[in-house]
C-alpha positions as CSV (number, residue, x, y, z in Angstrom):
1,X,130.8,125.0,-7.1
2,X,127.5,124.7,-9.9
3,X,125.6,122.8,-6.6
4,X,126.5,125.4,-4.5
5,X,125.3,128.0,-6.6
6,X,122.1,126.3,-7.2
7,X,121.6,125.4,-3.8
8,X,122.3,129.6,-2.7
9,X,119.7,130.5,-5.4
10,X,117.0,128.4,-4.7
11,X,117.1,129.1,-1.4
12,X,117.4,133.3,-1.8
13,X,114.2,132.1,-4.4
14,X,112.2,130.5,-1.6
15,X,113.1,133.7,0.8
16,X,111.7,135.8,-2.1
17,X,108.4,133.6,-2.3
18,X,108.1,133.1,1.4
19,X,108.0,137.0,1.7
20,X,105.8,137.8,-0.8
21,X,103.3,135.0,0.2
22,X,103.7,136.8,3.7
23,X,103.6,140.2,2.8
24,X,100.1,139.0,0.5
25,X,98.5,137.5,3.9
26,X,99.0,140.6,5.8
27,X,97.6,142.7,3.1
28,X,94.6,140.5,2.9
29,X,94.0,140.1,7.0
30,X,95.6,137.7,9.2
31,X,93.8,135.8,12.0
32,X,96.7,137.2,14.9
33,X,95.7,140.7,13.5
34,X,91.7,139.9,13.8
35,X,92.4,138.4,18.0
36,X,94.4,141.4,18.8
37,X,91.8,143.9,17.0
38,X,89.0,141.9,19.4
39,X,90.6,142.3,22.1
40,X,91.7,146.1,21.9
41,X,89.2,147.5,20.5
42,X,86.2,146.9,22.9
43,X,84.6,143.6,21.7
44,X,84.6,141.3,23.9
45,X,83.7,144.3,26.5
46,X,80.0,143.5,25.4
47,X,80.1,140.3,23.5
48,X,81.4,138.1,25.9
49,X,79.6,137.7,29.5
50,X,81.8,138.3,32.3
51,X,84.7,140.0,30.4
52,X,84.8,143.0,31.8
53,X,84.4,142.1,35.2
54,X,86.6,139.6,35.3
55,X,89.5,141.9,34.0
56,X,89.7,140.3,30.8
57,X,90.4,137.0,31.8
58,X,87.5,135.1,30.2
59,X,89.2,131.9,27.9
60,X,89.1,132.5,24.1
61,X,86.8,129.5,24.0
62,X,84.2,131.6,25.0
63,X,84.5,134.8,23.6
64,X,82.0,136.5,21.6
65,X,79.0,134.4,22.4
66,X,76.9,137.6,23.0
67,X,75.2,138.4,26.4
68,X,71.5,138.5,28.1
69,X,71.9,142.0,29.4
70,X,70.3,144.9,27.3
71,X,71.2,147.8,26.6
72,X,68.3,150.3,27.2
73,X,67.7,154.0,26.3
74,X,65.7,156.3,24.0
75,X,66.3,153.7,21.0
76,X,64.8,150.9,23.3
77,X,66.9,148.1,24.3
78,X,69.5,146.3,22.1
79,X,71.4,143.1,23.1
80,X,74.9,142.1,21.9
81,X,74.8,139.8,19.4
82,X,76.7,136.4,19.2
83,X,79.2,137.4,16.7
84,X,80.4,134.0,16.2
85,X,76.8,132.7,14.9
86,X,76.5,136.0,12.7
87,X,80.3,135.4,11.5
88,X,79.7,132.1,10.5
89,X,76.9,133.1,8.0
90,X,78.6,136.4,6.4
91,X,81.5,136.4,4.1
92,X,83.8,139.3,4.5
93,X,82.3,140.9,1.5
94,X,79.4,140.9,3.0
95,X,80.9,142.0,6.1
96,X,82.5,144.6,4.6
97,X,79.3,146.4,3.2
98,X,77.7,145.9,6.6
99,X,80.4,147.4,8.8
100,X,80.8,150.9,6.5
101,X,77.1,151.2,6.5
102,X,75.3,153.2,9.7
103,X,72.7,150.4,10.7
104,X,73.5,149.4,14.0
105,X,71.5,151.5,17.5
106,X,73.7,152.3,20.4
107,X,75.5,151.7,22.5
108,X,77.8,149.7,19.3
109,X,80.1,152.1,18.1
110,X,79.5,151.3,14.1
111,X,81.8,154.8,13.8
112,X,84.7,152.6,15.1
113,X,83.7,150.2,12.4
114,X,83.7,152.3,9.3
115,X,87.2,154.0,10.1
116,X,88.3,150.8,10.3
117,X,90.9,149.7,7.3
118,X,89.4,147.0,5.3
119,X,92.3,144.8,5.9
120,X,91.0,145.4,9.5
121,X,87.6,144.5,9.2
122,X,88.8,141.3,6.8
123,X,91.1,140.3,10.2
124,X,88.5,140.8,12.5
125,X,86.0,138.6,10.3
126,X,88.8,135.4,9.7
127,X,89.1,135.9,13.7
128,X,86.3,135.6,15.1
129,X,85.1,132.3,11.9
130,X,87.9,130.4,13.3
131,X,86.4,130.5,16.9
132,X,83.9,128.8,15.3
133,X,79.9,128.7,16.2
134,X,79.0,128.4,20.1
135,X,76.4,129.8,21.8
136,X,72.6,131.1,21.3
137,X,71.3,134.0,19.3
138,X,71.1,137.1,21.7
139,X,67.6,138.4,22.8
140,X,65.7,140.4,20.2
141,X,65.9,144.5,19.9
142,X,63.0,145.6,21.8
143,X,61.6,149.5,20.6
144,X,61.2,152.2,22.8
145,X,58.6,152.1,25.3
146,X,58.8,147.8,25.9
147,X,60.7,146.9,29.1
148,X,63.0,144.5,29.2
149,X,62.4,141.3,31.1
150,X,66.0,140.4,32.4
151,X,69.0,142.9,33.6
152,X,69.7,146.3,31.5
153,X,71.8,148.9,31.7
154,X,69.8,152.0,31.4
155,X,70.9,155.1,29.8
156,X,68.6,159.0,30.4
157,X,67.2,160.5,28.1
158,X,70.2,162.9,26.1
159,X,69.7,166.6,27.8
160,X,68.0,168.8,24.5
């Protein structure tokens, strides 16, 4: 009955701890969270080639690598970066300062970024490290006024 009794409590002990540890990942980001964040909220749309028109079905192995086509308007022409170099050389505190701050030109929604929950933004950041490096660096911002040399998606002038 005494072996029994241990046996019952050590085991409702180990539930206890295996819930807290759990409920102490999820409150400090979890990679599944980070992979399902990427995928809804838009970043692969921009930082993987051939997501979009492929529907989405672009393996994980090559998500996030960045892309050659600019984004052109007033601000001059941005590229998306390869977010698993940048990633790789960022801890999330760092991250976290750089994602509530307003530094990035369009199109990147950096709104979407700040209302982001920081457990968000700490899922999105052990994400995207585990995919590990790959890929180049994207092409440089170019200001207004300097054409691009490869594809862009152009966007007018805003109406005044």
């Amino acid at each position: 009955m005494r072996t029994r009794m241990r046996t019952n409590r050590a085991a409702a002990l180990a539930a206890l701890l295996s819930m807290l540890c759990l409920d102490a990942g999820a409150a400090g980001g979890s990679i599944e969270r980070g992979r399902y964040l990427a995928k809804i909220g838009g970043c692969n749309d921009c930082h993987t080639p051939g997501y979009g028109l492929s529907g989405g079905q672009v393996p994980e192995a090559q998500w996030l690598v960045g892309d050659q086509i600019g984004w052109n308007g007033p601000w001059g022409t941005t590229y998306p970066s390869n977010l698993r170099l940048y990633f790789q050389k960022v801890s999330e505190s760092e991250w976290l300062k750089a994602a509530r701050e307003k530094q990035l030109r369009p199109p990147m929604p950096w709104f979407a970024l700040r209302d982001m929950s920081d457990e968000d933004l700490v899922s999105l950041h052990r994400f995207i490290r585990t995919l590990g490096p790959a890929g180049e660096p994207a092409p440089a911002y170019l200001p207004p006024g300097v054409e691009p040399q490869g594809p862009a998606i152009r966007f007018p002038q805003p109406p005044s």
